[in-house]
FIMI-910601 format. One record per residue (C-alpha): residue in one letter; x, y, z; residue number from 1. Coordinates in steps of 0.25 Angstrom, whole numbers. Example, Ala and Ser with C-alpha at 12.3 -4.5 7.8 and 13.67 -1.06 7.14 Angstrom:
BEGIN
+-----+-------+-------+-------+-----+
| res |     X |     Y |     Z |   n |
+-----+-------+-------+-------+-----+
|   a |    49 |   -18 |    31 |   1 |
|   s |    55 |    -4 |    29 |   2 |
+-----+-------+-------+-------+-----+
REM end
This chain:
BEGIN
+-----+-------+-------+-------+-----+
| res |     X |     Y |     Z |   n |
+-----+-------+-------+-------+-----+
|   x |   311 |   299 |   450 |   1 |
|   x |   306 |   311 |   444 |   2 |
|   x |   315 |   320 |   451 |   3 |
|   x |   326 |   311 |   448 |   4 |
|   x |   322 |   313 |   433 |   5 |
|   x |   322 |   330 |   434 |   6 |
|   x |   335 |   328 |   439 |   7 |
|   x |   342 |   322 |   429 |   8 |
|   x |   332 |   330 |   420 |   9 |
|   x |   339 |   342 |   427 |  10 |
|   x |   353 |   334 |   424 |  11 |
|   x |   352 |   335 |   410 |  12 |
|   x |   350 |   350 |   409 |  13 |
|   x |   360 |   353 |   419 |  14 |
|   x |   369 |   344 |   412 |  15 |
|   x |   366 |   354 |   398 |  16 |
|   x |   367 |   365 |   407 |  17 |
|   x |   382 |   360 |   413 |  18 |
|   x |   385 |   358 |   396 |  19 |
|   x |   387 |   374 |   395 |  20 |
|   x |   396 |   376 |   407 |  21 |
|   x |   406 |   387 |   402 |  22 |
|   x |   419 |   376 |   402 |  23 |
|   x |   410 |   367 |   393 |  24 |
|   x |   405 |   377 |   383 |  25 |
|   x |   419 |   384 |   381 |  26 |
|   x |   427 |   370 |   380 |  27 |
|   x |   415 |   365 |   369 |  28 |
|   x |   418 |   379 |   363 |  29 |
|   x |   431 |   375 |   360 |  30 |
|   x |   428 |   361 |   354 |  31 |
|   x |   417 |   368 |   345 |  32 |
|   x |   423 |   380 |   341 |  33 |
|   x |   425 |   373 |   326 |  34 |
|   x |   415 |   366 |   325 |  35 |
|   x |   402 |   368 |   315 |  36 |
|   x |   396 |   359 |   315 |  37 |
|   x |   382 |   359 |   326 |  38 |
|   x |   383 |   344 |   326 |  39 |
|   x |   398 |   342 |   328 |  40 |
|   x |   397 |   352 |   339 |  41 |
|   x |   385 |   345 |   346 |  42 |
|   x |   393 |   333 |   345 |  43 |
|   x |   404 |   339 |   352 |  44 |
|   x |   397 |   343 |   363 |  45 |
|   x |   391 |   329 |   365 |  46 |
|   x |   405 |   324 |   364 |  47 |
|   x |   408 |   335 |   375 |  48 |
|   x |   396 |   330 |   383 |  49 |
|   x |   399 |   316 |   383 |  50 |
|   x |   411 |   317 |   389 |  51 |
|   x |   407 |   329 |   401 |  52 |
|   x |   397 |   317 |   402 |  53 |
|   x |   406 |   304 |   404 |  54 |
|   x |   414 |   312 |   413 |  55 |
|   x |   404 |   318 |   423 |  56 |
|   x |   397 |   304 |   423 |  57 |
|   x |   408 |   297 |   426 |  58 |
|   x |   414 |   306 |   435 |  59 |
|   x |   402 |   311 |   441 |  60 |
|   x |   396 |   295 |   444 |  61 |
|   x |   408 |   293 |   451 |  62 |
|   x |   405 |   304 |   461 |  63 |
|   x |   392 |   299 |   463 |  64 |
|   x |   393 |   284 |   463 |  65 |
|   x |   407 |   282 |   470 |  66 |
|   x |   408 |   297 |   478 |  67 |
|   x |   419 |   301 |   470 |  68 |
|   x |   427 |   312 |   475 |  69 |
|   x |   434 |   321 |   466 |  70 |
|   x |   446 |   329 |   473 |  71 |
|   x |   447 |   343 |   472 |  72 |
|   x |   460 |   344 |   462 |  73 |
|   x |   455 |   332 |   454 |  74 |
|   x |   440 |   341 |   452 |  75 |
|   x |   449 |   354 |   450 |  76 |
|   x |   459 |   347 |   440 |  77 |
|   x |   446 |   343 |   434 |  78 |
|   x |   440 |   355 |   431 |  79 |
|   x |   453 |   364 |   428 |  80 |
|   x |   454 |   353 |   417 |  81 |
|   x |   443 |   360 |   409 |  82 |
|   x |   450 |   374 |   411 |  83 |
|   x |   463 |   367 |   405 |  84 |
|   x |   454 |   360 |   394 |  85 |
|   x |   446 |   374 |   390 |  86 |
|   x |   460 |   378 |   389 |  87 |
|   x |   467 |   368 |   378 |  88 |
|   x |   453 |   370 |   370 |  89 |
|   x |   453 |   384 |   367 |  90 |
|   x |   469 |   385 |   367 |  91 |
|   x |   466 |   371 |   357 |  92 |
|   x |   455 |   381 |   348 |  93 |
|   x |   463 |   393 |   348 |  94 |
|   x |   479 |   386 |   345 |  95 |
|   x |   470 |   378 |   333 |  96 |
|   x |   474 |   366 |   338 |  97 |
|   x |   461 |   361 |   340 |  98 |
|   x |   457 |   361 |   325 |  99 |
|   x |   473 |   355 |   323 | 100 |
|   x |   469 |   342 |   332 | 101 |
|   x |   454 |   342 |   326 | 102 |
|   x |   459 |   341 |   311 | 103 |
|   x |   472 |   331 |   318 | 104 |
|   x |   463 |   322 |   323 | 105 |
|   x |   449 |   324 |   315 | 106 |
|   x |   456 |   326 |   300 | 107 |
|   x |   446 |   331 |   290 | 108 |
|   x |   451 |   323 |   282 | 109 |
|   x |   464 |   315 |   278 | 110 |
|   x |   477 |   324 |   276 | 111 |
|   x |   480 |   325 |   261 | 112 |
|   x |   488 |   332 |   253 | 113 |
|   x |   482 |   332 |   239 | 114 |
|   x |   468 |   335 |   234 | 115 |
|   x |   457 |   325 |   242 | 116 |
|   x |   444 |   323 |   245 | 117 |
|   x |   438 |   330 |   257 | 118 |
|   x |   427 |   327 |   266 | 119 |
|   x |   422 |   341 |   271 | 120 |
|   x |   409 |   347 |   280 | 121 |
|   x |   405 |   362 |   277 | 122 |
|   x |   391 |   364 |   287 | 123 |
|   x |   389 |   350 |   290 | 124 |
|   x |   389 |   345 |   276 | 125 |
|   x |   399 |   337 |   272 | 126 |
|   x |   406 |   332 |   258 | 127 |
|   x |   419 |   331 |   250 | 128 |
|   x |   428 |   341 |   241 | 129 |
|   x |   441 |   340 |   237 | 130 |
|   x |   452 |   347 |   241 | 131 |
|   x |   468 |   347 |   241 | 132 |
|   x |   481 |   351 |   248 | 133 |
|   x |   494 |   354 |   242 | 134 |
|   x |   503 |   346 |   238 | 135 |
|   x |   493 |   340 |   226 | 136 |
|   x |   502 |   329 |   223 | 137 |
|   x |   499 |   323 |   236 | 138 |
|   x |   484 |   322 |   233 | 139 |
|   x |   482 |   305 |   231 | 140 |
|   x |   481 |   304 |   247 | 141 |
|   x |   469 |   298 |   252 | 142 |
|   x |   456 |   304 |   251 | 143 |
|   x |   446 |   304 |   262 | 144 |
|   x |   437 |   292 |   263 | 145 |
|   x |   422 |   298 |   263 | 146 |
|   x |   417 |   297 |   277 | 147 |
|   x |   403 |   286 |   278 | 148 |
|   x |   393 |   296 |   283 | 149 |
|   x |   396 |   305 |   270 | 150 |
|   x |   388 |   294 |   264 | 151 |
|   x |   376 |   295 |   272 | 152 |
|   x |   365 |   306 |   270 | 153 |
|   x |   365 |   322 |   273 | 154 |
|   x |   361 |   319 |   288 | 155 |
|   x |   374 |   310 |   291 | 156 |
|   x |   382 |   319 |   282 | 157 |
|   x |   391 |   323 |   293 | 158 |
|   x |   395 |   309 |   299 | 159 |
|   x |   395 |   302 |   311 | 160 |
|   x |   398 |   314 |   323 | 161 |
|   x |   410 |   306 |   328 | 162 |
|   x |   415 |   304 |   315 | 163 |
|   x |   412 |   318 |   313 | 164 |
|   x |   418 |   325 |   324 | 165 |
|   x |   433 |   316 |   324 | 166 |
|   x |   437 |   308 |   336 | 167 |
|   x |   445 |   323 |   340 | 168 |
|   x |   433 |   330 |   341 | 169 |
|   x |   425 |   318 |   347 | 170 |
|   x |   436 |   317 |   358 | 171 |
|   x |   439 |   333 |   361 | 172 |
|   x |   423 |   336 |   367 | 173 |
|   x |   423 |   322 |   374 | 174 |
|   x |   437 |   327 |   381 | 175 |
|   x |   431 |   339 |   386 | 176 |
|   x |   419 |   335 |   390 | 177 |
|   x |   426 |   324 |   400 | 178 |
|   x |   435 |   335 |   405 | 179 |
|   x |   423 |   344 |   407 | 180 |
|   x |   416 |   332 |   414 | 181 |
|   x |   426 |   330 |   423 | 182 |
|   x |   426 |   344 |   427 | 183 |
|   x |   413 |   345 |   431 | 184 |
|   x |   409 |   329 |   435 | 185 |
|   x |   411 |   332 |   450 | 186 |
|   x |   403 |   344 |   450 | 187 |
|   x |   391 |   337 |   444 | 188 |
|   x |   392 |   324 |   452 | 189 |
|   x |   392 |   331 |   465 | 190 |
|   x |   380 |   339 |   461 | 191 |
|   x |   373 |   327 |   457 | 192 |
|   x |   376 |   320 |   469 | 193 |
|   x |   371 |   331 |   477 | 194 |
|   x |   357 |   331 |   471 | 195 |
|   x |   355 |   316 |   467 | 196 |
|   x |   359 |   306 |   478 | 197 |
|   x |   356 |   291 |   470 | 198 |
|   x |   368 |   289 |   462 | 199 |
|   x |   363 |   284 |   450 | 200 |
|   x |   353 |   296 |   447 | 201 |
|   x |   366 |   305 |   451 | 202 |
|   x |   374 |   297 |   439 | 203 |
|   x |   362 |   299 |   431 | 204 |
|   x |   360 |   312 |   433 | 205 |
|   x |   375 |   315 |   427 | 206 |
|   x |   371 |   305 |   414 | 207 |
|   x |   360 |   315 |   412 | 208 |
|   x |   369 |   325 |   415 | 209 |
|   x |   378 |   324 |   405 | 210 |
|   x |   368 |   320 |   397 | 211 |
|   x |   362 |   335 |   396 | 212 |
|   x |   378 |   338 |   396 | 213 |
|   x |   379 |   332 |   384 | 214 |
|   x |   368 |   339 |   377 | 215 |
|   x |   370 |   353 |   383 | 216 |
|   x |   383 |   352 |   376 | 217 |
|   x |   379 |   346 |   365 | 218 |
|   x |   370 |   360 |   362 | 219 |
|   x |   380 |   367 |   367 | 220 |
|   x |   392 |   363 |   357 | 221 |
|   x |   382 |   364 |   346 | 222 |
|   x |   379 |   380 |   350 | 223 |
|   x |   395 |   383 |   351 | 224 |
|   x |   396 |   377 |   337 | 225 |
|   x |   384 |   386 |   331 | 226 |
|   x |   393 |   398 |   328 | 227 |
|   x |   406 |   390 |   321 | 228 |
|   x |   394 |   383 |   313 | 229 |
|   x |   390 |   397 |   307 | 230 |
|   x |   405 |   403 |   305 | 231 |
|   x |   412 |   391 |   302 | 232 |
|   x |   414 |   392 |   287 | 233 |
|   x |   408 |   407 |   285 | 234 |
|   x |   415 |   412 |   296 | 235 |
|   x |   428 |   405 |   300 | 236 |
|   x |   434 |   418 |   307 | 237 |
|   x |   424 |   417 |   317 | 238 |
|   x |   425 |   402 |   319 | 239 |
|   x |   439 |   405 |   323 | 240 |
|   x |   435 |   415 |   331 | 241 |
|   x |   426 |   405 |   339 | 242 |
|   x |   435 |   395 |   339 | 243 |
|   x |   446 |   407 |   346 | 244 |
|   x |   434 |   413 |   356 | 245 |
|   x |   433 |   398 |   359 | 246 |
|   x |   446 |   395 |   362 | 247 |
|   x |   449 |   407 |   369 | 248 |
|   x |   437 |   405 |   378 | 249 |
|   x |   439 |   391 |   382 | 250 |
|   x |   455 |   395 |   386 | 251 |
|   x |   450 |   407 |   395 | 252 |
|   x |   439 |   399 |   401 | 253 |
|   x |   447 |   388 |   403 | 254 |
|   x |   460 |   397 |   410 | 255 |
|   x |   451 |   403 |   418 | 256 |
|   x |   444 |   387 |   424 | 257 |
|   x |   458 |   384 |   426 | 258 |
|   x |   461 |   395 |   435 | 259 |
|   x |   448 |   395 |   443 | 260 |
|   x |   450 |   380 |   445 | 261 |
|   x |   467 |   381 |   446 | 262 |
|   x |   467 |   392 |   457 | 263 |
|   x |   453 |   397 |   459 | 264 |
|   x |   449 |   383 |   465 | 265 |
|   x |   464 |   379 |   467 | 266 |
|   x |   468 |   367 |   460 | 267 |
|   x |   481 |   371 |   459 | 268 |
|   x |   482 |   376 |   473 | 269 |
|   x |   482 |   370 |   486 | 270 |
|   x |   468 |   372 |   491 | 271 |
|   x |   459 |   367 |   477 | 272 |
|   x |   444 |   370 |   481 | 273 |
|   x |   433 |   362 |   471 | 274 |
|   x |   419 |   363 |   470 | 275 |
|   x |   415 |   355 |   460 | 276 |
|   x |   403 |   365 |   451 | 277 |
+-----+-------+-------+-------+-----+
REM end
């Protein structure tokens, strides 16, 4: 019992530890790149976690449970994926049309042509001014209806996180994370299995697992947002110039996993060679 209890002890920091693989850090890069708030940012990586989580669980139980076996083109095709999503984040980041689809679908506020009120955070304080956009004639549209938490006191000033963040950015990390899940599932399950024979610890062991994934990423989402929080507003030519570093980061990266997995280990040749790690 006790060493059954280390191990999953030992779970939970490796599961921190897998958090800041290089293809994980560089994709969350990308996601927090505009970010400046610490508390959005940690949320994100929860998000992010959550979804590495539901994948390897579901993906890995099945390996251990039922003796799943993943083809060789199916785990290639599963981790060339990452290098093809690396690549639509930072080409997303650097053609702008990340913040395009983030103000699309989570709007600031209504569109309006004339002089409105407008619901605005500087620094994680949030209130109202007024402001307008030409033509003034157009100006009796409506106004934005006060959201409830701006009622409630300092410590609930920004809102519920969900309601914070916008179903967009609640749904970009969670993506991610089950596309990096599914990358990595097979690798994990079969290293479970190789140190932990009784199934149910085993699907244990990747609940804990992704327990201290969720956490490591959590930190880590919070540290990448550290600099755009200090130079968002004094200093926006250096948050574009994250934003740009970021973006061109996560494109190389993610040519350079394509390649490795497309010819170096032959998923699109005739003889593919996966080791699962």
């Amino acid at each position: 019992m006790t060493s059954g209890l280390a191990i999953l002890v030992i779970g939970f920091f490796l599961g921190m530890r897998h958090a800041a693989d290089p293809d994980h850090v560089i994709a969350v890069s990308t996601i927090v790149s505009r970010e400046h708030s610490l508390a959005k940012a940690g949320l994100i990586g929860v998000l992010w976690g959550c979804g590495h989580t539901v994948t390897i669980v579901a993906v890995g139980a099945a390996i251990i449970l039922f003796g799943l076996a993943v083809p060789v083109r199916v785990g290639l095709t599963m981790e060339f994926s990452v290098g093809v999503m690396l690549i639509l984040l930072g080409v997303l980041n650097l053609t702008g049309a990340m913040k395009w689809i983030s103000e699309k679908f989570s709007p600031a506020h209504p569109r309006v042509a004339g002089e409105h009120a407008h619901v605005h955070e500087h620094g994680n304080r949030v209130h109202y001014h007024w402001h307008a956009h030409a033509p003034a004639e157009n100006h009796h549209e409506e106004s934005l209806t006060p959201p409830r938490w701006l009622t409630h006191s300092e410590a609930k000033a920004l809102g519920g996180p969900f309601e914070r963040l916008g179903l967009f950015h609640v749904l970009r990390p969670l993506l991610v994370g089950v596309v990096h899940g599914l990358a990595g599932s097979a690798a994990v399950a079969l290293l479970v299995l190789s140190t932990i024979h009784d199934p149910k610890w085993a699907v244990l062991y990747l609940l804990i697992f992704g327990t201290g994934t969720i956490a490591g990423m959590m930190l880590i989402t919070a540290a990448l947002a550290l600099p755009f929080s200090f130079t968002g507003y004094e200093f926006p030519w250096l948050t574009r110039g994250l934003v740009v570093a970021s973006g061109l980061l996560s494109v190389g990266f993610g040519l350079f996993v394509c390649y490795q997995i497309g010819f170096t280990e032959g998923l699109f040749t005739s003889h593919p060679n996966w080791a699962p790690s």
